[in-house]
N, C-alpha and C positions, 0 to 999 in steps of 0.2 A: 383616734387622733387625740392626743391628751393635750387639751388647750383651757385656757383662762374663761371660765364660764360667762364671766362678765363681758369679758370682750367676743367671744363670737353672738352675744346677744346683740352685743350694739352692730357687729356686721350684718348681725339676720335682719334686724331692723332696716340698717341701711338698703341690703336688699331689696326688701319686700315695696319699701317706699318706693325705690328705684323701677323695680319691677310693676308696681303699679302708675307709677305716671307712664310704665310706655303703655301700656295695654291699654290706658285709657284715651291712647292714640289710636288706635286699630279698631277697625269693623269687616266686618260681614268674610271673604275671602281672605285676607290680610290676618283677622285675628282667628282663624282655623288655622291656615298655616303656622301663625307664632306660639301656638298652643299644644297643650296635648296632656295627656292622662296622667291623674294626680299622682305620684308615686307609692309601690306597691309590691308587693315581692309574687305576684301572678303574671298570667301573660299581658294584661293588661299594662305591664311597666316595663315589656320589651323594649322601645322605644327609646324610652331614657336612658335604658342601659349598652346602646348601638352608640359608640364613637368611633370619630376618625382621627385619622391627620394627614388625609392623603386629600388631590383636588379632586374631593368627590361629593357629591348631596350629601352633607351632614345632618341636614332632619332643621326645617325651621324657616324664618323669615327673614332673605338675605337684606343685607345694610341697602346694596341697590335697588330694590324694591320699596325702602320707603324712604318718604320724603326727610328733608335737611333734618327738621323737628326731631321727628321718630328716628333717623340717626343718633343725633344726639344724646337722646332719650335710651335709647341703644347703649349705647359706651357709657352712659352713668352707668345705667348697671354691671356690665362688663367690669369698671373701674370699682364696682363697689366690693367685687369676689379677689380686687387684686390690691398687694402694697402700691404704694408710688411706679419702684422700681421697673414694680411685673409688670404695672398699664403701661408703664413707657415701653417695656421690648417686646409686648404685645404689639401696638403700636408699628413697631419698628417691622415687626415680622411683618405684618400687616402689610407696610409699605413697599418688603420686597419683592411683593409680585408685581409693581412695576420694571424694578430693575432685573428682573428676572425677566419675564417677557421684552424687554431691549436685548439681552444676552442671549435669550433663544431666539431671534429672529420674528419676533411679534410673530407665532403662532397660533394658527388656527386650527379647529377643530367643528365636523357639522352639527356637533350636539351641544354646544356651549353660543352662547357669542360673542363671548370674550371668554378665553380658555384662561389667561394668567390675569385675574378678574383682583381687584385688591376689594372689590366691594360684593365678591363672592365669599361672605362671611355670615354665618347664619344663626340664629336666635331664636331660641325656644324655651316659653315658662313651661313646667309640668304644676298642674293643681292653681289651686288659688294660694299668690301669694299672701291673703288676707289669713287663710286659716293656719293649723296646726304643723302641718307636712306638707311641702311644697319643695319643688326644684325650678334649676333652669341649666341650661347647656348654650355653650357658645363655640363656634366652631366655621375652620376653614382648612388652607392649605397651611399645615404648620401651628393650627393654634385650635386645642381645643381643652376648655374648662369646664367640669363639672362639678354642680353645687349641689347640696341637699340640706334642707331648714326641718327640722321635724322639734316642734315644741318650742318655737320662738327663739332657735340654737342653730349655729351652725353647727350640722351632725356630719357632712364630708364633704372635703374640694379636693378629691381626688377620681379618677386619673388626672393630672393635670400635663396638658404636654404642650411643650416649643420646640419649634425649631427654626433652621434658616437656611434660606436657599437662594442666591451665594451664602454661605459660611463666612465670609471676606470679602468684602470691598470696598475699593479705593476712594481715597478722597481727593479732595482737593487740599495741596498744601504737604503731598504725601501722607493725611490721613489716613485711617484703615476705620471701616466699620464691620465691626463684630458684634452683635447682638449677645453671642451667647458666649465670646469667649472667654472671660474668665470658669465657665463651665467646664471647657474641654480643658486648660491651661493648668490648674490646681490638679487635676487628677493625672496627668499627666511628669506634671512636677515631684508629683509623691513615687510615681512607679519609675521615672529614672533615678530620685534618689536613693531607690532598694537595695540593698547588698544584695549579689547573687543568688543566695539559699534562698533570699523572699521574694527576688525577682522571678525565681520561678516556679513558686508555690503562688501568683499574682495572676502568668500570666497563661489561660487556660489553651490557648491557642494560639500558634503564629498568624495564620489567618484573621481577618477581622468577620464575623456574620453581615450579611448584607444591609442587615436591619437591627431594629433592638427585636432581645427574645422573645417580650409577651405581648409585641405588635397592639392589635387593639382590642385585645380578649377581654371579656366584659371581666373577669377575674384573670389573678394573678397566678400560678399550680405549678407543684414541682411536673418535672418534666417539659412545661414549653420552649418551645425551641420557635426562629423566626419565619414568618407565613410568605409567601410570594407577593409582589406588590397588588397582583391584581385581585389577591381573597381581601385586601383591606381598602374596599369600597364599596358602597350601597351596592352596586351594579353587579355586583359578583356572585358566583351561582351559589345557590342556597345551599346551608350544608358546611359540616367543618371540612376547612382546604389541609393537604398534608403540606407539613412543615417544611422548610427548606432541606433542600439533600446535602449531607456532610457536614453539618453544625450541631452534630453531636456532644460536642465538646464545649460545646458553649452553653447548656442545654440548662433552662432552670434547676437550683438544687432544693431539697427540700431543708437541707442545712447550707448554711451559706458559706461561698468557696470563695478561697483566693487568699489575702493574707489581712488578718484582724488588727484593729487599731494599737490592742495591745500590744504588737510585735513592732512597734515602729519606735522609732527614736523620738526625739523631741520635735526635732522639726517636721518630722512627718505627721508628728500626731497633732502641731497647730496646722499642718494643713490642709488636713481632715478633717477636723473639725470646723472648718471655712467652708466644706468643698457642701455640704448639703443646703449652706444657709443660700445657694445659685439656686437650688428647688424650691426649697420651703419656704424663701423668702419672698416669694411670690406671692403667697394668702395675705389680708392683711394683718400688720402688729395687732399679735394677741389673740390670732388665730391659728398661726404656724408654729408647729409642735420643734421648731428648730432649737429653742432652747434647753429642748432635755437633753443634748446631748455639749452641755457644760460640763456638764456631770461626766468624770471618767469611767464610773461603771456602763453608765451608756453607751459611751461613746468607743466604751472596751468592744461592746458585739460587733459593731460594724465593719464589716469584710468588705476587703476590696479587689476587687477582681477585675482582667485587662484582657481582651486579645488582640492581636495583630500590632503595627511598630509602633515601635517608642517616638520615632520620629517627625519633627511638626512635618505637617502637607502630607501624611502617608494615612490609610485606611486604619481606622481604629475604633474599640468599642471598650466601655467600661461600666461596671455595674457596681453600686453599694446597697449591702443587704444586711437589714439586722431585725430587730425585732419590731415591725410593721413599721418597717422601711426597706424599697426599693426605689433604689436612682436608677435608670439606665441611659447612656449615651451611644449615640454614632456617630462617625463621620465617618460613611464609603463611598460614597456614592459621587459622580462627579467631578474625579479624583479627590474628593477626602476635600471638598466643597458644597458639603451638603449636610448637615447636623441636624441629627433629632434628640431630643433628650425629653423623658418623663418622670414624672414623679408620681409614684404609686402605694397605697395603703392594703399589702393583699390580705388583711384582715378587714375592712372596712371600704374597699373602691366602690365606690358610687351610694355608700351608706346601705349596703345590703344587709348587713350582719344588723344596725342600729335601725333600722326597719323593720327588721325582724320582731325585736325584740317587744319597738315601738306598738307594732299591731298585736301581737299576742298578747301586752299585756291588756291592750285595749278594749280588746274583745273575749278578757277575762269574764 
């Protein structure tokens, strides 16, 4: 992630500050759970590198388990890995597991007890934020951040993923709330205004995938393809799940498919260049590598690829790929009322690669 050195220092700071007044809320039971092993490229930093986005144990100390304070103290930190923006549709995602549990009929479940839980959100530092290399992960139904500090730096906020579930709804006044849809709306915009030849060099599949491709795979690899909802929860049986059946076509490349910035016209290439600043603008200013692609050599690599309709309300997925960058989106599920979208570094997710490097040299 190629960002402004001075400002991911002044976020790592902000972090650590943040992350240490919560800790210094928690004891005994409380601060086991909100903890866990400094980060590490051995099995000891399994842990860290386990996300979700499904309503399942994320690893950590949910918001309802602690009190008003430690809440608070909570969402600093949260807010300190996000712009303005992101904490607000953080936030918002956060909010719609109430109106989702009203539209599923307040369901229950014997394992939960509250199934669509909005304070089933969970928090976990790795290491101490005081020293050299530390993280932390924030995670629920729809929202999970990962961060990595190695040398007083932000070294990665990636996988980073949102989503929303409704996708759409109403207000009062004939409002509409969309948390993520200028997301879906831009990439959309660009692939109906294709000419033919690029429309279908765009779009890999009539089909939409059920899911995005690299689901919650601690790394990013040519060839994934999308996993069944039930391999992407703690619960699920040990062991890699086989990928979904007939989304072949959708399938990770190890060159990126679909139609490149270079081949678009004007208006397609300002709205391309919009369309990543919905991911990246999430970190905050000075952290998000969103402005290297001002630059049209940049912003020439990036491929954008589509399956399933063009049409709003209909199943659809979109992916943009270029040089350590992956966007992926969906909307299938729920009739094409259910949206996931992540933003991924497959050179650097969860700072594995600057880990690496970080210990080797250290132990020169």
């Amino acid at each position: 992630m190629t960002t402004a050195t001075g400002h991911t220092t002044e976020t790592a700071t902000a972090m650590a500050e943040a992350a240490a007044a919560w800790l210094d809320t928690l004891d005994g039971e409380h601060r086991a759970t909100g903890t866990g092993h400094g980060p590490g490229t051995g099995d000891d930093d399994a842990e860290r590198r386990r996300w979700f986005y499904t309503p399942t144990d994320h690893g950590g100390l949910t918001l309802h388990e602690q009190s008003p304070v430690q809440q608070q103290r909570a969402m600093r930190l949260v807010a300190s890995g996000l712009s303005e923006a992101g904490f607000a549709t953080v936030a918002a995602v956060m909010g719609l597991e109430n109106v989702l549990d009203r539209a599923q009929g307040w369901p229950a479940r014997p394992y939960r007890e509250r199934f669509r839980d909005p304070g089933l959100y969970h928090l976990r530092v790795f290491g101490d934020p005081a020293g050299g290399t530390w993280g932390w992960r924030f995670g629920g139904h729809h929202v999970s951040l990962n961060n990595l500090v190695v040398d007083g730096r932000v070294a990665a906020t990636t996988p980073c993923f949102l989503g929303a579930n409704p996708a759409t709804t109403p207000l009062l006044g004939g409002g509409v709330h969309r948390p993520l849809g200028p997301t879906e709306d831009l990439a959309r915009d660009i692939v109906r205004g294709l000419p033919p030849e690029l429309l279908d060099a765009a779009v890999l599949a009539e089909a939409a995938p059920p899911d995005l491709v690299t689901a919650n795979r601690a790394t990013a690899a040519p060839g994934d393809r999308p996993l069944p909802g039930t391999a992407i929860r703690r619960e699920s049986p040990p062991g890699p799940a086989d990928p979904v059946a007939g989304t072949e076509e959708v399938a990770l490349g190890a060159t990126p498919r679909g139609v490149p910035a270079s081949a678009l016209d004007d208006r397609g290439r300002d709205l391309l260049r919009r369309l990543p600043s919905a991911y990246l603008d999430r970190a905050p200013a000075g952290t998000s590598p969103v402005q290297r692609y001002d630059d049209d050599a940049a912003l020439d690599e990036v491929h954008l690829a589509w399956a399933g309709s063009t049409d709003p309300g209909e199943p659809h997925y979109y992916r943009l790929q270029g040089p350590r960058l992956l966007l992926e989106w969906d909307n299938t599920q729920d009739g094409a009322d259910h949206a996931h979208s992540v933003w991924r570094d497959p050179e650097s997710d969860l700072g594995l690669d600057v880990l690496g490097e970080h210990l080797a040299f250290a132990h020169r």
